[in-house]
C-alpha angles and dihedrals in degrees: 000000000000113000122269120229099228126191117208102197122192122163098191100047125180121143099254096052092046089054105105097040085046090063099039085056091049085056092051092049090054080048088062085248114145105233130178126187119226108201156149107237126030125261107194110215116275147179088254090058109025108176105026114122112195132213116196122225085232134263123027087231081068093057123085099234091063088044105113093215101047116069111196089185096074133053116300113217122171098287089059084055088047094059084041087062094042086055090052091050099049096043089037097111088052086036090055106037086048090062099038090056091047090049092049091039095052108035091244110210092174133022113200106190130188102232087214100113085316094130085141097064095041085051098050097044081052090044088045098047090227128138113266135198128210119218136170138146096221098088095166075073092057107040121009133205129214089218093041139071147175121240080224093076091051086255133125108260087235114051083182099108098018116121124252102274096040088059085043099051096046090047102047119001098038095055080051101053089047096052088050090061091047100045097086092049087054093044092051087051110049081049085056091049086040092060085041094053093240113138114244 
């Protein structure tokens, strides 16, 4: 088997949330996989990931731990991912034309995205008609439980001994109000997609 150039694509960054792609991609490049990493922030080679070059997504006022608004030291519930999303909206062009040169630059076989406010990655690796995987390390995202919920959400992470209408408020209300924060920011970027010619 010949190697595969690989892009793993995260738009947050930060170390501890790149973790686990981090170590996947340590696995491909033991593999003999060519993998580069596209991301806001720089991770100077280590011991701990020979082999990984790194591209940034540009300038550190792009990134959301130099976003004034936007404070990564203290707990993130769903409004701090709501300023993260209206960041990605509003850098997407750059975001997007960033990944596609570094596709086309670098002859990309496999996209790995970080589905966390990361729309560009997933869109080029469809524009591209290139295989894409999703990854995240909010779960409850993925697959939620009834008995279980995200502090995230502004929820206890046990609904086991929560009352009725606590359960109630972080199963159904709860998921609503959030998609109704995050509703503008979609809609502004689908507008965006929508003048670039990308499907929503």
């Amino acid at each position: 088997r010949s190697p595969k150039n690989i892009l793993v694509g995260s738009y947050v960054g930060g170390r501890s949330h790149l973790k686990p792609m981090l170590d996947v991609a340590t696995i491909l490049i033991e593999r003999g996989h060519n993998v580069i990493l596209l991301t806001s922030g720089k991770y100077e080679p280590s011991s701990e990931y020979p082999g990984l070059k790194q591209i940034t997504l540009g300038s550190k006022s792009l990134t959301a731990k130099n976003n004034k608004r936007i404070n990564v030291h203290k707990d993130v519930d769903y409004r701090a991912i709501g300023q993260f999303m209206e960041l990605a909206t509003a850098t997407y062009n750059a975001t997007y034309e960033k990944f596609k040169n570094v596709a086309k630059e670098d002859n990309i076989d496999l996209f790995i995205c970080d589905a966390l406010v990361n729309q560009a990655c997933i869109d080029v690796a469809n524009n591209l008609n290139k295989p894409v995987v999703g990854f995240t390390s909010f779960m409850q995202l993925m697959e939620p439980k009834p008995y279980k919920s995200d502090p995230m959400y502004g929820c206890n992470i046990s609904l086991e001994n929560e009352s009725f209408f606590e359960r109630f408020r972080c199963t159904l209300i709860q998921p609503l109000q959030i998609a109704y924060a995050y509703g503008p920011s979609i809609r502004k970027l689908n507008d965006i997609k929508g003048q670039m010619n990308i499907n929503p």
